[in-house]
C-alpha positions in Angstrom: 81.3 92.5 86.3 81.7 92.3 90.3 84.8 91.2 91.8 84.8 88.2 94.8 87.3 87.1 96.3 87.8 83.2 97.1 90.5 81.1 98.8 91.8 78.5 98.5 92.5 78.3 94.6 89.2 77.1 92.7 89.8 74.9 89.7 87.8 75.3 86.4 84.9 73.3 86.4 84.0 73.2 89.8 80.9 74.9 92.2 82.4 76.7 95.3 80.8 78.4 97.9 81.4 82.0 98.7 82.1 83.1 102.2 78.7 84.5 104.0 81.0 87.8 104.1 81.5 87.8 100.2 77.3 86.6 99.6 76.4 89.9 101.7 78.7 91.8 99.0 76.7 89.8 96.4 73.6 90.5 98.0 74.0 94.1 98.7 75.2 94.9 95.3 71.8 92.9 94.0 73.4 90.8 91.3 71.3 88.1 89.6 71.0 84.8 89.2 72.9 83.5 86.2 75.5 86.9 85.9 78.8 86.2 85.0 81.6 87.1 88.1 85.0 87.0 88.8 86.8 85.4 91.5 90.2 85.8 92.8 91.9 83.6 95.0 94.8 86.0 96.5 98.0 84.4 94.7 97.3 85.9 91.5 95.0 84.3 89.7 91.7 85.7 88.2 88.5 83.3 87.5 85.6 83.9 85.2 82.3 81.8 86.7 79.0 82.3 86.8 76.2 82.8 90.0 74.4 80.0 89.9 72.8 80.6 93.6 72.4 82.8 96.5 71.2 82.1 99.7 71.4 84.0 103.5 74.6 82.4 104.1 76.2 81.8 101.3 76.3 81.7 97.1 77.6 79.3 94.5 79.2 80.0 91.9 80.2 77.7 88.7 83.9 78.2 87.9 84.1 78.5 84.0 87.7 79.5 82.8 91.0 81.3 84.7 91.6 84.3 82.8 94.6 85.9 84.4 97.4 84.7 86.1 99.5 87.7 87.7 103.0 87.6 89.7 104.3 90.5 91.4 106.8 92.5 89.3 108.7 93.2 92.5 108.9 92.5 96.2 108.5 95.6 98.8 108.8 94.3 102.5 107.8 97.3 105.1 108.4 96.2 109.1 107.2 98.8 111.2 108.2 98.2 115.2 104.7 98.0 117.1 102.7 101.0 117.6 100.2 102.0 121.0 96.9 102.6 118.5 95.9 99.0 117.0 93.9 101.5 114.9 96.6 103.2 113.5 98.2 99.9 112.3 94.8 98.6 110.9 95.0 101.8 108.9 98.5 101.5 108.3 98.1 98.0 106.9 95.0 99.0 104.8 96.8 102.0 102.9 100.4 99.7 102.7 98.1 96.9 100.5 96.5 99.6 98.6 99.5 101.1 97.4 101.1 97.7 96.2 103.2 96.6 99.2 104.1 92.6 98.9 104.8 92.0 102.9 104.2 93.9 106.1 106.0 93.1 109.4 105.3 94.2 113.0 108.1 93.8 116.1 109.1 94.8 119.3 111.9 97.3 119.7 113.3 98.9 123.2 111.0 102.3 123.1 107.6 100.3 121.6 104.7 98.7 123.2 105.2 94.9 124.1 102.3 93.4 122.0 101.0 90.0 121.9 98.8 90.0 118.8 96.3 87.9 119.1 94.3 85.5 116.7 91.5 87.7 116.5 93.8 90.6 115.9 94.9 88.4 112.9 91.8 87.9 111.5 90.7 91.6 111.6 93.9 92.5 109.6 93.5 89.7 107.1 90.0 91.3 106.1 91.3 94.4 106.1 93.9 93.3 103.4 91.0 91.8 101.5 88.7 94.7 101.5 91.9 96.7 100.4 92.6 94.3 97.5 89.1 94.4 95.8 89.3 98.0 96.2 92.7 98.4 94.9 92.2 95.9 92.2 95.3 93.7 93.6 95.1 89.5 92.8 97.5 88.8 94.7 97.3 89.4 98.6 100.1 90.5 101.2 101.4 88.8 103.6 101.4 90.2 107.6 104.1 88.6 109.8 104.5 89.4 113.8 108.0 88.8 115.0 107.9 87.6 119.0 111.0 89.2 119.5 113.7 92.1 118.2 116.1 89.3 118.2 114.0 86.9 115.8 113.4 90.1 113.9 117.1 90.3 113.5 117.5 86.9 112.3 114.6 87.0 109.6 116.1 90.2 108.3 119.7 88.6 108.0 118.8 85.7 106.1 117.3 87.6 103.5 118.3 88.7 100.5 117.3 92.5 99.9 118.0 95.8 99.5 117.1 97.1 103.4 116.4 100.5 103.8 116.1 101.9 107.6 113.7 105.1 108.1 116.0 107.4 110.0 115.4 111.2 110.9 118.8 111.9 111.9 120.4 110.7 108.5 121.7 113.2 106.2 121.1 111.1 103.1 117.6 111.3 101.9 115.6 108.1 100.3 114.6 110.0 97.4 118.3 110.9 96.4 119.3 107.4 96.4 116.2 106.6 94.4 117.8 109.0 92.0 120.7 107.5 91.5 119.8 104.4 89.8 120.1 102.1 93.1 116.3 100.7 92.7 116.5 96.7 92.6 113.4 94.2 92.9 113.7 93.3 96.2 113.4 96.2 98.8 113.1 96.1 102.7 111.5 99.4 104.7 112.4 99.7 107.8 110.5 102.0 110.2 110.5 102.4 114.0 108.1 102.7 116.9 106.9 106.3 118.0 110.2 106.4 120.6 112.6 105.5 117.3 115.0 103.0 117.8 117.3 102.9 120.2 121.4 103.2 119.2 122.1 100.2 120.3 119.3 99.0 117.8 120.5 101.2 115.1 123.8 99.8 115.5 122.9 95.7 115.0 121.0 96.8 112.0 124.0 98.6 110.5 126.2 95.6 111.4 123.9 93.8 109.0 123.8 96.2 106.3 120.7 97.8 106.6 121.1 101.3 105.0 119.8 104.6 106.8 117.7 107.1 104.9 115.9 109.9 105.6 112.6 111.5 104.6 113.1 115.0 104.4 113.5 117.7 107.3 109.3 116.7 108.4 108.7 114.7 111.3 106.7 112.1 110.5 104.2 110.1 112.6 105.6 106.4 112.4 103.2 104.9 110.2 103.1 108.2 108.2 106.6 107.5 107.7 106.0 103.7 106.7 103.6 105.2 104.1 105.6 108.1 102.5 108.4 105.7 102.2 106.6 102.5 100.7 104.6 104.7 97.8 108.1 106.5 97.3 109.7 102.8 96.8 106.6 102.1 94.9 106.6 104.8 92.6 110.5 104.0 91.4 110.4 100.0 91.3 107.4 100.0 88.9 109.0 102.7 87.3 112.2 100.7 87.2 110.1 97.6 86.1 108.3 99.3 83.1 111.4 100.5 81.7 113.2 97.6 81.4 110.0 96.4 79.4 110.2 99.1 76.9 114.5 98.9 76.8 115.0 94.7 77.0 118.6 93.9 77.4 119.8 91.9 74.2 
């Protein structure tokens, strides 16, 4: 059964119209008239309808019944300071939403580019984290933020309430030994810097507000290398944390 994706929510009984971007899908993948598809609409929830048109520009579908409703088991935040390739952050994005991260950031830091994102910047990432989601299977889509300054990064990162772990070469502690010991909770932060790192006096005002330093290993990793390793590592342990309190449910 193919896969489209649709926002806003649709509600059971009702036509909607596809995007022209998600008829040429239909199109291309030469589904009939009167087949039965399913429709997402990015916050989790799975539709059953049928195609009940298709035209050049767009298709209609007939919404039938919802038949999942999924919420993330976990949150995984990754903020990576701005990089010089806009294609290595499209990439970066693209891999992040495969492998099951909730939120991705971008800032400025002292040693990275100065980036105005623009709008059309924006739009190229949010189909990029579309296209990632249909192939990944994910309902529920990711949110990209773009912080104006280091010092609004700061604030966001204060106010919240998560585990924050910073992506530091020099630390001795490594990410996969803390994973070890049991600290995994459902709200992680990843922290990574620009090509030029941080700065110390950027280390130091995220220490001050208790993010943690980790390391990778003894590789050197290309930035958004780094922000991948480090996500499907923090992957990998919070849905193993998740699954096992499924099979062992505290009485």
């Amino acid at each position: 059964m193919g896969r489209f994706l649709f926002h806003p929510m649709p509600q059971v009984g009702e036509v909607i119209a596809l995007s022209s971007e998600e008829t040429h899908h239909l199109r291309v993948q030469r589904i009939p008239l009167r087949t039965p598809v399913l429709i997402g609409d990015g916050r989790g929830g799975l539709y059953r309808g049928v195609l009940l048109e298709r035209r050049d520009e767009h298709a209609l579908v007939f919404i039938e019944e919802k038949v999942e409703n999924t919420v993330p088991s976990f949150s995984l935040s990754v903020w990576q300071g701005f990089l010089r390739s806009p294609a290595r952050m499209d990439w970066m994005i693209e891999k992040l939403v495969e492998i099951g991260v909730t939120e991705i950031g971008f800032f400025p830091a002292e040693r990275s580019v100065k980036e105005r994102v623009s709008k059309d910047r924006i739009a190229r990432w949010e189909k990029i984290i579309v296209s990632a989601c249909k192939q990944s299977g994910r309902t529920w889509f990711p949110t990209v933020r773009v912080f104006a300054s280091w010092e609004d990064f700061l604030r966001d990162l204060s106010e919240k309430r998560q585990r924050v772990f910073l992506a530091d070469a020099s630390c001795g502690e490594q990410l996969l030994d803390v994973l070890r010991k049991g600290e995994v909770e459902d709200s992680i932060a990843l922290i990574v810097g620009p090509e030029g790192d941080f700065s110390e006096r950027e280390k130091e005002a995220l220490s001050k507000i208790g993010v943690y330093p980790v390391s990778f290993g003894e590789k050197i990793l290309r930035s958004e290398t780094a922000a991948l390793f480090g996500a499907s590592l923090l992957v990998a342990f919070m849905e193993g944390n998740h699954a096992g309190r499924r099979e062992n449910p505290r009485v």
